[in-house]
Steps between C-alpha positions, in 0.01 A plus 500: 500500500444899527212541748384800733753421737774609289349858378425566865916432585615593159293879561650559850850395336463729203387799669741477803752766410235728381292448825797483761577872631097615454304300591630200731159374652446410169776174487428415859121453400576279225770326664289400805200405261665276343723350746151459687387341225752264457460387830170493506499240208735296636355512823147396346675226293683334834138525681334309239817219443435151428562267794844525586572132646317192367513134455488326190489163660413396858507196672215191514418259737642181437436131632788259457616150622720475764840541381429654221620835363296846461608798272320827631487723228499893519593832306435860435581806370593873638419785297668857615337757292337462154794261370816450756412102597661357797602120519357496878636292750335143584500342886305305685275439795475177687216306666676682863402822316821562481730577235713200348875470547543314178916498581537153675111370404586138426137468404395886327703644207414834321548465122627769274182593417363526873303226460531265817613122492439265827701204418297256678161560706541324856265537730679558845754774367312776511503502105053503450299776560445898323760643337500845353732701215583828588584746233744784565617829317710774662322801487158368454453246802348120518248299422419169616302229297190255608619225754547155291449161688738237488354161634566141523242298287304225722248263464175585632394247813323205403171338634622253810161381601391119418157585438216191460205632281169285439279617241169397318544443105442770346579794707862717490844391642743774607874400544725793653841550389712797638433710764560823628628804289756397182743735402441729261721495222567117495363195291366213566411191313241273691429175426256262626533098619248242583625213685848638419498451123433847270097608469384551167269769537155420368441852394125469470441458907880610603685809544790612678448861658759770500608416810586128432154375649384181343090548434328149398099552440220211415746246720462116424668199600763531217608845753560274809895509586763759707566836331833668528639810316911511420589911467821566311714828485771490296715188570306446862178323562278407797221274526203561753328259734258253328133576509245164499193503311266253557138450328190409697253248369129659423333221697678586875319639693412859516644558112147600369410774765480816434804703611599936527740615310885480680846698352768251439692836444380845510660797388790685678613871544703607217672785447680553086637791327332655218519282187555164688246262493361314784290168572268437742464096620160400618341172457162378673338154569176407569211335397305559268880645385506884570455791199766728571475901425782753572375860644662859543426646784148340500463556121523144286799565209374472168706193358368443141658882421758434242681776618500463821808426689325223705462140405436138687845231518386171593144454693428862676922659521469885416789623227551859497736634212700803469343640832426829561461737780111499412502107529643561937165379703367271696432147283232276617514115395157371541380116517152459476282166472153421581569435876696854555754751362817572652738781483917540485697813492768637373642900460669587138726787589722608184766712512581771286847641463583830560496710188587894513167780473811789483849393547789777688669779274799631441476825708760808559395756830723723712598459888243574697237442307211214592502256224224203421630198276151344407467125464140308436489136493224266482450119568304255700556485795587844515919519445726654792701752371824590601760777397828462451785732465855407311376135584432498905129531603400819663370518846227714497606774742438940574640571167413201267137405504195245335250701351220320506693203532640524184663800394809654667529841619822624544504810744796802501725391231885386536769441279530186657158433378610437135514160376285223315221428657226153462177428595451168534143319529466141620214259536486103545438479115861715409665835480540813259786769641572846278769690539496931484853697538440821778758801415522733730639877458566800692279716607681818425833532375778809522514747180769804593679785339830411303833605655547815240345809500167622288211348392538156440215222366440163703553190391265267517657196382754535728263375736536115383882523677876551393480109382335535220654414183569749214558211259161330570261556196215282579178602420147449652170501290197686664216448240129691538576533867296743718683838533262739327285376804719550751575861374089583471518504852562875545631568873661160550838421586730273277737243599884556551741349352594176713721208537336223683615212750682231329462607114829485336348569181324805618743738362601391196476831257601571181799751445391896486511472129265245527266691618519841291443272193126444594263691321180662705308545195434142393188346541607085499299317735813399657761697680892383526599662803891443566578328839877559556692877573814627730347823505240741352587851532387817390662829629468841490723779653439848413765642611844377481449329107562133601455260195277130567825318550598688785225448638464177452873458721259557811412136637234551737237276634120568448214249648151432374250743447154493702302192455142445399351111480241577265694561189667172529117348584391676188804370255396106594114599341694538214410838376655721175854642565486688280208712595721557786797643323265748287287616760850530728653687165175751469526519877801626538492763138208675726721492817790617284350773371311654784868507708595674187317788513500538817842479573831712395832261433653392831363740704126317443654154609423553904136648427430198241650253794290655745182553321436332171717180572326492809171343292756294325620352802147440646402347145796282432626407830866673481611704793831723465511498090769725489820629717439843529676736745285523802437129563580298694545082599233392710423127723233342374234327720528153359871559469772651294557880361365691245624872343182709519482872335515769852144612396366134478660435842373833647112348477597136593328469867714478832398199784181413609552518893331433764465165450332302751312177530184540625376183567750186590335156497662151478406501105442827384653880556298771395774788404456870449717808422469864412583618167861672411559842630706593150266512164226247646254644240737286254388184664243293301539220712690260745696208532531317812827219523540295792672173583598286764758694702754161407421458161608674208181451280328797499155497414233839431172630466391815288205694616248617234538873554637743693236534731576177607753532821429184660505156441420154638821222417329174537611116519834601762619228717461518889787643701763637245603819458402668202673812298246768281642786324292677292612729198266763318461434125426812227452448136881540412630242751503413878623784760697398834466200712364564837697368827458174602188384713589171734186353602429145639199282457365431795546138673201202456415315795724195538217256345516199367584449074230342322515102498649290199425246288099446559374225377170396545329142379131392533466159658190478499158654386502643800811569593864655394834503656748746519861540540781755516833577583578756800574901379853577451478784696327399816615806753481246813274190629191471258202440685273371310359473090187641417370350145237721294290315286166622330319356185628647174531886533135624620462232826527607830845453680594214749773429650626231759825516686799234527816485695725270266559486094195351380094503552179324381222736431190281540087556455554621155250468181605250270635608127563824628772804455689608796733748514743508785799670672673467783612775726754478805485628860798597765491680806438824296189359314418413141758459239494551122266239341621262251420483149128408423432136373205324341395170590196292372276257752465151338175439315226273640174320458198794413296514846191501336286423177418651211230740533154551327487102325185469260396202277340497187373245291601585169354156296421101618863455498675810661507757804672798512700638813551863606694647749677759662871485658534473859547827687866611409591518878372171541663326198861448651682492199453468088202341413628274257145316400152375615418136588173407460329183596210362419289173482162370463298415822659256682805404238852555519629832481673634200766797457555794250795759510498794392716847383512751796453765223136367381125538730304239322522126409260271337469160637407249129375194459249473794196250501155665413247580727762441769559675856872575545687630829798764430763698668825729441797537735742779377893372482826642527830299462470353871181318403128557532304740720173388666182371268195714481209346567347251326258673232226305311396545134275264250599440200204549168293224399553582146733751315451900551178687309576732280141591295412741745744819687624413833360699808591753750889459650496549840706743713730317752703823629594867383772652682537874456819699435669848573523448065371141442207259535534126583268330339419090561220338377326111413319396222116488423317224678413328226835301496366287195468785289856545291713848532775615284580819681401826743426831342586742783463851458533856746425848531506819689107494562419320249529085427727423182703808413779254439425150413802210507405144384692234782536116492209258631742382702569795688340640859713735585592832358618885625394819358773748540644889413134606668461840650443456897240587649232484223243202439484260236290306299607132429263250290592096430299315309619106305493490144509192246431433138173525532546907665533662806299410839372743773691717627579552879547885625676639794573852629873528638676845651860483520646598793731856565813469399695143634696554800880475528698233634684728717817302609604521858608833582882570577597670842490895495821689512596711839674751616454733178690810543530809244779700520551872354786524258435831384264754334348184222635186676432251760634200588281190593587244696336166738503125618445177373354308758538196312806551426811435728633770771761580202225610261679299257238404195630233282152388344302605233248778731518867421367784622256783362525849657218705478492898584310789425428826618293510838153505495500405115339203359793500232797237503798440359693155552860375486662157528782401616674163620684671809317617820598876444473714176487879445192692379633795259305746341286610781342881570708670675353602855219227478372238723480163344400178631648131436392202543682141394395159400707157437400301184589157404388262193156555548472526900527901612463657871282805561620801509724635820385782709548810351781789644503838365814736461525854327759575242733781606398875397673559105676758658853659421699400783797257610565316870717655740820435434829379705304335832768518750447375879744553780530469874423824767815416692321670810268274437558179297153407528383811263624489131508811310364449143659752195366464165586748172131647342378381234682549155149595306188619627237658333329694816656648837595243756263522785691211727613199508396149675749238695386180432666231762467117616650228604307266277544578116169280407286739635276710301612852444173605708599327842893604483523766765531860344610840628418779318567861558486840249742677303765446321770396745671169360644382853280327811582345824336219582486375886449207721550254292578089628839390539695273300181487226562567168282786295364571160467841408385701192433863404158614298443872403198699532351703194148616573209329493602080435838522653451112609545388170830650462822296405684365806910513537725233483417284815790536801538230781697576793555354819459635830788439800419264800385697789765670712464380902617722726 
């Protein structure tokens, strides 16, 4: 099909001859656009591929007999561009993690198909466990699939215990069956005997439970005999032990008493993946026979809910189907009877697999660059993710590193960097892994001048390499992609054309002719753009009359053009290409013509380079677009050469110099330079690239302007040496590199590493014990352990200490958080701390009553109980209900249960005109709390009045609020006198601006979103069919605003410094005292800076993670003052003491340069000091000041100085101490502020050991 392509080929084609001797700028501007537009495509297309590498079929877990035979299953596919497929290459992984040697495997055999066949599952030949599938494809990498199980079936253990069981007719047998945890994946067929011959199961009182369990209720004589169960699995059964039931007679002795409620079996801990369902055993005895109810964390379950996943198997077991992660809590079986109620636990955890929030994508970035692969997975518990690359998990290490313990951040680029790469989540309840391919291209790439003479084009699609074939005439498909977006961005650079790591399909173009059939004025929604060429060239020569095919005898070698991300970012939002190609088309018309006029054949061809291209070449990205005489080949920073026009090169900037690190510290270098002596007006900003001084990833930092000539490189290791360069960068590319810096990190104190593997476990309410293993790195003897523990985040610190592996931290509150760490000491003091952990106390017993118990007859028959939850701090745990007992005067005491979620309970079927005795113990799952009192109430002669209103309520308590009033109240005194509810009603000054209508039941009630500090009126009066009673008035201020639970404060940072950097930068630095003597933080805490101008009232704040940062932006010549706090969750120190420091003078002028420092041989104990002036200085030099010390951590202030007049750049210096080594530096005087002057590179030097004579 004809499209816009082909017009914008077929035009430069056509008018060739015509356009060859006059005007050859012409053909090299059309060439170049659409060579970078070719690339550009493609290169958007290859960013936005489908997976390269995936599996069509991975391997399950599988259970099987012994001696049976497994078949593993597993396949894929490998995609290489749009449509090459790849059959990829199938191995394996074995349960050693290793890969399989199938070649002599008596046992394993890979199929055809890669699938894997074990012959025969034994169990001591190393043939069960995980085995993985790895898929392979040159040129694209590996991927590896989820770990499949292979197990040996077995029958779960069987009850062993001969158990004799005496029961009363009439109450509930329970016969256990297996034990322990069965193996998932297997079944099992139970059947029951009685005196060894089959049971038929009387279905109306008989059940079997899930987990075999044989539950008989209303027991009689007919029941008396010895239980068994037989469990088969495939061709192999077990029986268990026998269980004897015998009945009791109702006449012996002791049968008629009264009895509490006891579990035969309770619930257990269980723990199911989302979608199982789970059962939870409990069955009671007692007499009268106990009413069981099944709570929620203290909340009863609604069972007569059709829909609700809960229902009742046999007498009281819980069924929960299809669980979900909202059904994970703490279940409460409860057994209640007239005599007491009684309580059994069990936890619900489910699981839920991991599932993907936003899986890894394909991705394509250049060496060098700092890359993020972004991976979000969620589950329950929370999955561990891991990355892998071409199938091996990655270490996280200085250049690959968790973000956020998730994503991966790949820092300073490689080659060796391309690949496949997985993330992989895992919980207990499964896996999910996904797969994204990394490509990785050259930064820059070599373009030069071909061999002949004249005026010759580039080639752009050389660039893809000499091995790309000219038969190839593949196609790829870019519809509505984003290129007229990428080209609205005026000023931005494009990408250059580039082959990346390991993509074999990368260059596969269509022929030249291809090409100049596509048409640039069609308008489809989709563009064809051919994939596959030898060469594209299109040459001019003015001079000596060469025709195309001679010039297409040339075979040079031309590399990508500059690179910009965003166009490539823009393509995958799937934007309009052909927006691009018109706007590109009007674009270049306008370009076109303005060279035109301004420009005379091929004498206008240097002055277009030089000028007009020159906005080309900042819009589009393209450096050196033609070979003109003049120009010349040029290094580029990130590597390779590129042709640039002699008047482009004349304005690219020389070498920053002067580079010198200004502050060394064991994890951060603070680095500054001065800017190029040639063309620094050019510069619009820098780039700073350092590595380790044995490594060749190279990593870099780009300053926001040009003002910017320092820097702070954070997050180095300790004691390495460490190379910076910087290079200058200017809107039509990057000017020289400057010399090498070698700086190295300063040493940590040989401390201890942080302990492993803490574990901590609550034995008791009151107590938890921890363990760990010793640090890997333990730098001698350690001393002693020192475990941190606090409650949650806002409780004040403890600690005790402990000289082996393991401690038990005692006097703690029960049911409580703890979080703990352990830290390490050795003859140099504290270590690095461990990770933090969180342990829970056990719950216990509440230590005291409910609170605020009143009674109230509500008819003959009935009393009503209120109350108010113990004190949290005294309630030791979940409340999971109330027990209340009551009796009449002198009878035997009865028992109610209640919810923990409900405050009131009426008490039915009392005796008229009776006195009873009540009280209420609060319970959690260890049992009952103490009793309140005993309160006394009478019960009505005759039923409650309701001819006349009731009377006055009466006011029991009102608590105040910063925003809310407690209110608690009883009813009228006229207890016969019926009431159907409580009108209560508020106002600001005045009694029933708002009016709410509340349950007679209810006494308690809180008024809230009030303004503080302002008073309220609150009226209460009864109300029943026959109308309202009296009201009861009260006048109630709020308080000022509530005050805040200010957690325990953190320790203040120390030793806050502020260093000048230069005329609008300081940098900031201080101590931890909480953390170790390496200032290492590897918690959550972060710290807020805060500075401002002296004597201002105005702040400004930055955070940062690391215990340094620079301030930018400052006045120049302007005291400011900082202060520093540490922050974490929600517990935060004060602020530190506050330094000041004054940003240098903005004034025109450089450090000394060339510090040199020699020996007087008449005297070895004098050095003479030479220096060269300053390079720029905007005033007369009035002097200069020596700066010298033997201690380099000194403040600027107490380093000895010399100063003297004039402008002499050489001094003697005397007297100094033998053998002592020196720091010197040079600062210039200009007038008034010379202090704040730059200093020179910093000199040490030696002195001789003193001569005797």
């Amino acid at each position: 099909m004809v499209n816009m392509w082909t017009r914008l080929s077929a035009g430069v084609r056509s008018r060739k001859w015509q356009q060859k001797h006059q005007q050859p700028w012409r053909l090299q501007l059309h060439a170049i656009v659409l060579g970078f537009l070719a690339s550009l495509l493609l290169q958007a297309h290859s960013s936005n591929a489908s997976q390269a590498l995936t599996f069509k079929i991975e391997p399950q877990d599988v259970v099987v007999p012994e001696g049976l035979s497994v078949l593993l299953q597993c396949g894929g596919v490998a995609q290489n561009g749009k449509s090459v497929k790849i059959q990829p290459i199938i191995r394996w992984r074995g349960p050693d993690g290793q890969d399989l040697g199938i070649v002599g495997d008596t046992f394993r055999n890979q199929l055809s198909n890669g699938s894997l066949y074990i012959s025969s599952v034994e169990e001591n030949r190393g043939l069960t466990g995980s085995y993985q599938c790895l898929l392979s494809a040159e040129g694209i990498g590996t991927i590896v699939s989820r770990a499949a199980v292979v197990s040996i079936a077995r029958l779960p253990d069987l009850n062993q215990d001969f158990i004799e069981t005496y029961l009363l007719p009439g109450q509930t047998a329970y016969f256990r069956c297996m034990v322990g945890q069965v193996q998932p994946g297997i079944k099992h067929i139970v059947q029951w005997l009685k005196d060894d011959m089959p049971l038929v199961l009387d279905k109306l009182r008989m059940v079997v439970l899930p987990n075999g369990a044989l539950e008989v209720d209303e027991v009689g004589i007919g029941d008396r005999g010895a239980y068994q169960c037989n469990v088969t699995s495939g061709s192999i059964s077990r029986l268990s032990s026998k269980t004897s039931l015998n009945i009791k007679k109702a006449t012996d002795p002791g049968s008629e008493s009264l009895v509490a409620p006891s579990f035969l079996v309770g619930p257990s801990p269980k723990t199911v993946k989302e979608g199982d369902s789970v059962t939870l055993d409990c069955v009671a005895n007692g007499v009268p026979k106990p009413q069981i109810k099944w709570l929620r964390d203290g909340a009863e379950l609604d069972l007569s809910d059709l829909d609700s996943p809960f229902s009742i198997i046999g007498t009281g077991s819980l069924q929960i189907s299809s669980a979900e992660d909202i059904d994970s809590g703490n279940y409460q079986c409860r057994a209640s009877n007239t005599v007491d109620s009684l309580d059994a636990q069990a936890t619900v955890q489910v699981l839920v697999p991991p599932k993907f929030i936003k899986s890894p994508k394909d991705k394509t970035a250049h060496e060098k660059e700092e890359l993020e692969l972004e991976c979000a997975i969620r589950g329950k518990p929370k999955p561990l993710i891991q990355w892998l690359k071409n199938g091996d998990v990655i270490t996280p290490n200085t250049y690959m590193q968790l973000v956020g313990g998730h994503n991966l951040r790949i820092f300073g680029l490689l080659q060796s960097d391309a690949g496949m790469f997985q993330c992989v989540g895992t919980n207990p309840a499964g896996s999910v892994q996904a797969a994204a391919r990394l490509r990785v291209a050259q930064t820059a790439s070599p373009m030069r001048r071909r061999k002949g003479g004249g005026s010759k084009a580039i080639n752009p699609f050389d660039t893809f390499g000499d091995a790309i074939d000219n038969s190839m005439g593949s196609t790829r498909s870019l519809s509505k992609s984003a290129l007229d977006s990428l080209l609205s961005q005026r000023g931005r650079k494009l990408p250059r054309p580039e082959r990346p790591q390991n993509d074999n399909g990368y260059g596969e173009f269509a022929s030249l002719k291809d090409l100049e059939q596509l048409d640039m004025e069609d308008t489809d929604s989709s563009v064809e753009l051919p994939t596959s060429t030898h060469e594209f060239n299109v040459g001019v020569n003015g001079d000596d009359g060469n025709n195309d095919d001679e010039d297409n005898e040339d075979e040079d070698e031309y590399d990508d053009l500059n690179d910009n991300q965003e166009f490539i970012d823009a393509y995958n939002h799937g934007d309009d290409p052909n927006k691009v190609l018109n706007s590109w088309k009007n674009k270049n018309k306008k370009q076109l013509s303005s060279a035109t006029s301004n420009s005379q054949a091929a004498s206008s061809s240097s002055s277009y380079l030089s000028s007009d291209l020159d906005g080309l070449e900042g819009s589009i990205g393209i450096t050196g677009v033609g070979s003109v005489d003049g120009g010349v080949d040029i290094p580029q920073s990130g590597g390779g050469v590129t042709h640039i026009h002699g008047a482009v090169l004349s304005r690219l900037p020389g070498p920053p110099h002067d580079v010198v690190a200004q502050i060394v510290k064991p994890r951060f270098v603070t680095l500054s330079w001065m800017e190029p002596k040639k063309n620094p007006v050019e510069v619009v900003s820098y780039t700073v690239f350092y590595k380790m001084s044995n490594s060749e990833r190279e990593q870099k930092i780009v300053t926001k302007s040009h003002d910017d000539q320092q820097v702070n490189i954070q997050n180095l290791l300790p004691g390495k040496t460490y190379q910076f360069r910087v290079v200058a960068n200017t809107n039509f590319g990057p000017g020289d590199s400057s010399e090498v810096l070698e700086v190295r990190t300063q040493p940590e104190e040989n401390i201890a590493g942080p302990p492993r593997n803490v574990e901590g476990l609550a034995t008791s309410e009151r107590e938890i014990f921890v363990k760990w293993d010793s640090p890997i790195v333990t730098n001698g003897e350690i001393m002693k352990y020192r475990i941190y523990y606090s409650e949650n985040d806002s409780g004040a610190e403890m600690y005790q200490d402990s000289t082996s592996l393991s401690a038990v931290i005692s006097e703690l509150r029960p049911y409580t958080d703890y979080t703990i760490s352990v830290v390490p000491f050795n003859k140099n003091g504290m270590g690095d701390p461990s990770n933090e952990i969180k342990v829970k106390t056990y719950s216990s017993t509440p230590t005291e009553p409910p609170n605020n118990v009143t009674l109230e007859v509500t008819s003959s028959t009935s009393v009503t109980v209120h109350w108010e939850p113990p004190a949290e701090e005294e309630r030791n745990g979940q409340i999971t209900g109330y027990k209340i007992r009551y009796r009449k005067l002198k009878d035997t005491p009865q028992v109610k249960s209640t919810p923990a979620n409900i405050r009131y309970f009426e008490l039915k079927g009392l005796e008229r005109h009776s006195e009873y005795q009540i009280k209420i113990a609060a319970m959690t799952v260890n049992g009952s709390g103490p009793f309140t009192e005993w309160n006394r109430v009478m019960t009505l002669e005759n039923d409650l009045d309701e001819t006349q209103v009731p009377g006055k309520p009466v006011w029991i308590n009102i608590v105040p609020g910063g925003d809310n009033i407690a209110l608690h109240w009883g009813p009228p005194q006229q207890h016969e006198i019926k009431i159907r509810s409580y009108v209560l009603g508020w106002g600001r000054g005045i009694p029933d601006e708002n009016i709410i209508e509340l349950k007679e039941s209810e006494r308690y009630y809180v008024l809230k979103k009030l303004e503080s500090n302002t008073e309220y009126v609150v009226s209460l009066r009864a109300r029943n069919s026959k109308g309202d009673g009296q009201p009861i008035y009260d006048n109630i201020k709020t308080r000022d605003e509530e005050p805040v639970d200010m957690p325990m404060p953190l320790e203040v940072p120390v030793g806050l410094r502020a260093i000048t950097m230069s005329s609008s930068s300081i940098v900031v630095y201080w101590i931890d005292t909480m953390l170790s003597k390496n200032q290492h933080v590897i918690d959550n805490r972060h710290y807020t800076v805060r500075f401002g101008i002296s004597g201002s009232s105005r702040f400004r704040y930055h955070n940062t993670t690391d215990l340094n940062c620079m301030i930018n932006d400052l006045r120049p010549n302007t005291q400011y003052e900082f202060a520093v706090k540490v922050v974490k969750g929600r517990r935060e120190s004060a602020w530190s003491m506050s330094v000041l420091n004054s940003t240098y003078q903005n004034v025109a002028i450089t450090p000394p340069r060339e510090l040199t420092v020699r020996p007087d041989e008449q005297n070895p104990q004098t050095v003479i000091l030479q220096w060269l002036p300053p390079k720029h200085s905007l005033g007369q030099i009035t002097g200069y000041n020596i700066y010298y010390t033997t201690d380099t951590t000194k403040r600027d202030r107490d380093w000895s100085i010399e100063a003297f007049a004039g402008d002499e750049t050489m001094m003697m210096l005397p007297n100094l101490k033998p053998y002592t080594t020196y720091y010197f530096k040079v600062q210039a005087r200009v007038g008034k502020g010379a202090s704040n002057a730059p200093f020179s590179a910093l000199v040490a030097y030696t002195t001789p050991a003193a001569v005797v004579m």
